[in-house]
N, C-alpha and C positions, 0 to 999 in steps of 0.2 A: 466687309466692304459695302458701300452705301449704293442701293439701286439706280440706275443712272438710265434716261431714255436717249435711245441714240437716235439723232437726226440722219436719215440717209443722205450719201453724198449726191451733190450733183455738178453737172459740168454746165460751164457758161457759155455760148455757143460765142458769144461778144468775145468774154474774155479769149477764148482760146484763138481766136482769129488774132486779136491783138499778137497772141504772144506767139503767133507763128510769123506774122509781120514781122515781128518788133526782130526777131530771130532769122528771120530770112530763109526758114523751112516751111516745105511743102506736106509734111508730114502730119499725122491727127495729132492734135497735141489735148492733152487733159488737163484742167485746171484744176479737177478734185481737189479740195480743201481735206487737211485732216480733218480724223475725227473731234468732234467736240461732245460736252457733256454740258446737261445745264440738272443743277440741282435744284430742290424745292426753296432751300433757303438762301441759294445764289442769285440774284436777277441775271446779271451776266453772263455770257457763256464762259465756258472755260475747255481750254484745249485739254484735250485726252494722254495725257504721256505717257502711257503703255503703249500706243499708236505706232505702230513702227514706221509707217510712211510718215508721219509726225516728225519720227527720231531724225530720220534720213533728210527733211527738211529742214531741221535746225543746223544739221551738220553743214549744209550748204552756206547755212545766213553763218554761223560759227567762222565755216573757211573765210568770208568776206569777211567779216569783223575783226580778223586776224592783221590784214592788210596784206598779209605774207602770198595769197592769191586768190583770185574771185570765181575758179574753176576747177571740177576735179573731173576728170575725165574717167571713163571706166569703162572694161572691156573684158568682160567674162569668157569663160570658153564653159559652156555646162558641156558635160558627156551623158547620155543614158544606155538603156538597153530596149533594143525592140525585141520582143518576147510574142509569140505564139499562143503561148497557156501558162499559167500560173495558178496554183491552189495553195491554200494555206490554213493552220485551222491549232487551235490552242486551247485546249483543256483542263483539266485532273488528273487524266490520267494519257492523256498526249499530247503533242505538240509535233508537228511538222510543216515543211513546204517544198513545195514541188513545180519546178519550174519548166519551160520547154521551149524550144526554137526550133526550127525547119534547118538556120543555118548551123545549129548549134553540133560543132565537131562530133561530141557523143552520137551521132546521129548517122552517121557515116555507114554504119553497118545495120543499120534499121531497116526492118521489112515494112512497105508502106503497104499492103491492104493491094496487090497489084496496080498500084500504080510507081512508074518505075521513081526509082530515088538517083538521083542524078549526079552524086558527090558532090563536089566541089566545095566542103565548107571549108573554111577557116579555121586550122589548128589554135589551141591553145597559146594565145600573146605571140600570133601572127598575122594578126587583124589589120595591123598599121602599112597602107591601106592598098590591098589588092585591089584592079579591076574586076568586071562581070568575068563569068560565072562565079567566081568566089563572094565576091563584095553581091549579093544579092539585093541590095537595099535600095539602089541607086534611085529609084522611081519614086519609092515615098518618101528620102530624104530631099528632092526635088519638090514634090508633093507641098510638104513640111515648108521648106525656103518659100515657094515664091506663094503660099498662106500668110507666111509670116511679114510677107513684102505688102501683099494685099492689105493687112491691118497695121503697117506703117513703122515696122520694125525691121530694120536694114540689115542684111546678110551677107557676110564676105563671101564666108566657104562654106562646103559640108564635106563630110566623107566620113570611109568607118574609123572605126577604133583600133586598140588593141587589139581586146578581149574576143573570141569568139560570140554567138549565140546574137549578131546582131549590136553590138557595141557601135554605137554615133555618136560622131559631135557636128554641131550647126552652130557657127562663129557668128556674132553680131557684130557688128559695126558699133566702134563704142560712141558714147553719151554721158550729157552729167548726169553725176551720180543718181538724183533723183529718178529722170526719166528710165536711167537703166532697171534700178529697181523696178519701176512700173513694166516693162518692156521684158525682166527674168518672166513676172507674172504670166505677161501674153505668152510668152513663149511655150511654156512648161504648159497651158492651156490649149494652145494651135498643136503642142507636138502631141499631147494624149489623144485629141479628138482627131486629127486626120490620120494618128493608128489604128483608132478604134473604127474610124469609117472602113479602113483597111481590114477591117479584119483580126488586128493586133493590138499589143497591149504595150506602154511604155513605163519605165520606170525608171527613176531619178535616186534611187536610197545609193548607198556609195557603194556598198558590196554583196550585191546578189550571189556570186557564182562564185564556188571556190575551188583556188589555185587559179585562179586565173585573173586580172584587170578589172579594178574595182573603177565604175565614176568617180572623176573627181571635175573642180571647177578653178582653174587657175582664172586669177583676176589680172588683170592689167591697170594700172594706177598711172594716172599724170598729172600735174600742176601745171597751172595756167594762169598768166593776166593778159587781160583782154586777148591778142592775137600772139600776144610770147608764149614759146612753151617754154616752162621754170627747169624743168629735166636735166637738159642739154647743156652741157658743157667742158670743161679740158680737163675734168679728173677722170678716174677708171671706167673705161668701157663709155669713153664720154658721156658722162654724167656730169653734173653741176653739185657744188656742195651742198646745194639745199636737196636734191635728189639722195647723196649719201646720206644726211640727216635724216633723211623720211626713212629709208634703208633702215638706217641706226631704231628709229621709234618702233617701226614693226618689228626688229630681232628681240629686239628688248621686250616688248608685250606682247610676244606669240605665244608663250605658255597659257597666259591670257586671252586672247583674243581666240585660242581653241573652245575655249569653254562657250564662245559665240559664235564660231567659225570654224565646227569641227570637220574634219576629212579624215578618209582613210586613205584613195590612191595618189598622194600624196608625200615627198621627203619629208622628212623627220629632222631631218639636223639643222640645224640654224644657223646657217651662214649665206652668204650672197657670191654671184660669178656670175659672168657673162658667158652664155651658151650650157654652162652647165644643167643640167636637168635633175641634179640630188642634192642641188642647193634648194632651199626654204623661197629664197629669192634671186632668179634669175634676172639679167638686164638681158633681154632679144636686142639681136646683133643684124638684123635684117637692114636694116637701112640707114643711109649718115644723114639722111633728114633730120633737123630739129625735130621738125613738126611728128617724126615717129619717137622720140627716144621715149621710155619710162621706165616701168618697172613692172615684174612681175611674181605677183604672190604667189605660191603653189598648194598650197593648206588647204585651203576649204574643199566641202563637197557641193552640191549642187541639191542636196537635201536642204541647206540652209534659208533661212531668212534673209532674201538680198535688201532688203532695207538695212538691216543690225548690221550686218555683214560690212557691206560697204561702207556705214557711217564707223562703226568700231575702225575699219583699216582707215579709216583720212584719219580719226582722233587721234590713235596710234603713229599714225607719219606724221600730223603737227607739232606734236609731244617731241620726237625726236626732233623737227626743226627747229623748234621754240628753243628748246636745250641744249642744242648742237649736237645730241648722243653719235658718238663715233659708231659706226656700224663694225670696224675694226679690219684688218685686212679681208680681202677676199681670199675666196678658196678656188684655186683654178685647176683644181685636178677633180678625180672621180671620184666621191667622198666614200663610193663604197667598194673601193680598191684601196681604201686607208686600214689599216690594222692597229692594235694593239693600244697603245699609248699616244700614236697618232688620232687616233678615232676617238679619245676619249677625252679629248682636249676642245671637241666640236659639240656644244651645248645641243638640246634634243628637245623635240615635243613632248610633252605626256602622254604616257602611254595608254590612258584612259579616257574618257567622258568624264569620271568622275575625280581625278586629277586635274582633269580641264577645268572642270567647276571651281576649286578648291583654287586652283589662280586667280580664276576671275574675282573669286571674293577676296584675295589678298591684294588684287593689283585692278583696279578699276576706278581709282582718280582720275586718269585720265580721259575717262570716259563722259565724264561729269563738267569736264572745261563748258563755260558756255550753258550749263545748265541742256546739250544735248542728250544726253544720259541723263536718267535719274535714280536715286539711290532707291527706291520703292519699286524702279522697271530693273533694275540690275540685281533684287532682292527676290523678285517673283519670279523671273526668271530662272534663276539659280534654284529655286526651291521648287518650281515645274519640273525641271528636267532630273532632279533626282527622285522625285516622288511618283512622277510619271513616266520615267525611262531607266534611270539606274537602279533603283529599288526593287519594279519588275521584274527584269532580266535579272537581278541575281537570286530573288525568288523563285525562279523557274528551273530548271534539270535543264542541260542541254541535251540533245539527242544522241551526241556523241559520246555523250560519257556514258551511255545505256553500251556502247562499244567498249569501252576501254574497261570500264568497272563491273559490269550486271554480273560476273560471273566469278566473283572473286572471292 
């Protein structure tokens, strides 16, 4: 690959005034330009498309040039884990990690050094969301919100989690796509440093603890022209058929779209229902406002790239509406009270990282509409995460097989 100097970015103080005018917010707005490249033999600059805020730009101009809608709305819910103490360490001839929480259940019968231990924690995927003294968190998830308010990123709710040991989510108020991705950034940024000023440590990988409630990051998805929301209308779980279409594109390219949007605490099975929570994609049944209806993805973890992320899911729901792809009945029962022949009629994710990949290189036209994707960022990608993540890990001995095998 040919050496390239990168121009640092910068923000226009003109522009962004403009364009919070022009918008009718009060909020910081960033003009940052992707990255560009200028080579020796190019006079002109030339845009970066490895760039993932790049990607997430095109995908925006993409939606509009469709005609089909000139907004995508997005509404993440990340989870993490606030942690106490964490070690970790990888060798030749070892490999572990050792984690720790104050509220973390195992802790219940811990002798603290005389000072007393005061119970109250949160058993194992009972976290979903006691008050004080159990829910311990309350002050720096407060903390956290009104940080995040201060640098211009909007916050519905907070509260804990499932999982024991400290499990949070803090809801943002959604945005387009673009600014959202900008706004995962800040987030993931505000929430480590005002743990860290605390005292603790936070962590966004999907599945720290086990047996117990891994992070994940359900996305919320909507279509827009100008003040209509596209959503809304008199099919299932009032939806609009260009809403069942978008539906239909994401079922269809979730095998795929794992490879770029992977999750663990997350459904598996690929189907869609209104309230159910073991569909791949739920409709929230909260309110008969238009201006609420959309959709919601359940897949991803909150380890991911919110630029890729977000721009892959619109590409994936224009595909379906360009095509009309039937997303096919809904499932309106518990999909993991299904048995046998029932169950196996319900299509599934991969069960891999490395089956995810192996999608995406079979199925990633779609990504490529609009020249937002490109075959060189969809090629290095794919080839990063197996050389750097899959390869790895199965070079290594897990710890627990020192358990099951060492003595055999």
């Amino acid at each position: 690959m040919n050496s390239t100097r990168m121009p640092s970015l910068r923000v226009s103080d003109s522009t962004a005034r403009a364009s919070a005018a022009s918008s009718g917010s009060t909020r910081a707005t960033c003009s940052c330009s992707p990255i560009r490249t200028r080579h020796s033999s190019i006079r002109s600059p030339q845009w970066y498309t490895r760039d993932s805020r790049y990607v997430a730009a095109k995908a925006e101009s993409y939606l509009r040039s469709t005609g089909i809608a000139d907004t995508c709305f997005v509404g993440p819910e990340l989870e993490f884990f606030i942690l106490d103490s964490v070690r970790f360490d990888q060798s030749h001839n070892f490999g572990f990690y050792y984690l720790d929480a104050e509220e973390g259940f195992w802790n219940s019968g811990k002798e603290t050094n005389g000072v007393p231990n005061l119970g109250h924690k949160p058993r194992f995927k009972e976290g979903y969301f006691p008050t004080s003294p159990i829910d311990s968190h309350q002050d720096i998830r407060s903390e956290m919100a009104l940080t995040l308010e201060r640098v211009g990123v909007g916050v519905e709710v907070h509260h804990h989690e499932v999982a024991t040991a400290g499990q949070t989510e803090i809801d943002m108020r959604r945005d387009t796509l673009l600014r959202m991705g900008d706004d995962v950034l800040k987030y993931k940024y505000v929430v480590k440093n005002v743990a860290k000023k605390n005292g603790k440590t936070v962590t966004f990988m999907p599945k720290p603890i086990f047996n117990d409630n891994g992070s994940g990051m359900h996305v919320h998805l909507s279509l827009w022209k100008g003040s209509k929301p596209l959503f809304y209308g008199d099919k299932y779980a009032q939806l609009s058929p260009m809403a069942l279409h978008f539906i239909g594109g994401i079922l269809k390219h979730a095998p795929a779209l794992c490879g770029m949007t992977p999750g663990f605490e997350a459904p598996v099975n690929l189907a869609y229902s209104k309230r159910n929570r073991s569909a791949a994609v739920r409709i929230p049944m909260y309110s008969n406002n238009p201006k609420a209806k959309r959709i919601e993805y359940r897949c991803p973890d909150p380890a991911c790239n919110p630029y890729l992320t977000f721009a892959a899911l619109l590409m994936a729901g224009l595909d379906g509406v360009k095509n009309k792809i039937d997303p096919g009945k809904p499932l309106d029962v518990d999909i993991y009270d299904l048995e046998g022949s029932e169950l196996g009629k319900v299509p599934t994710t991969p069960g891999s990282l490395e089956q995810a990949l192996k999608n995406l290189e079979l199925d990633h036209d779609f990504l490529m509409h609009g020249k937002v994707f490109t075959e060189d960022l969809i090629e290095t990608w794919i080839e990063y995460k197996i050389e750097r993540e899959v390869k790895p890990m199965q070079l290594r001995p897990h710890p627990y097989e020192f358990s099951l095998y060492y003595d055999v």
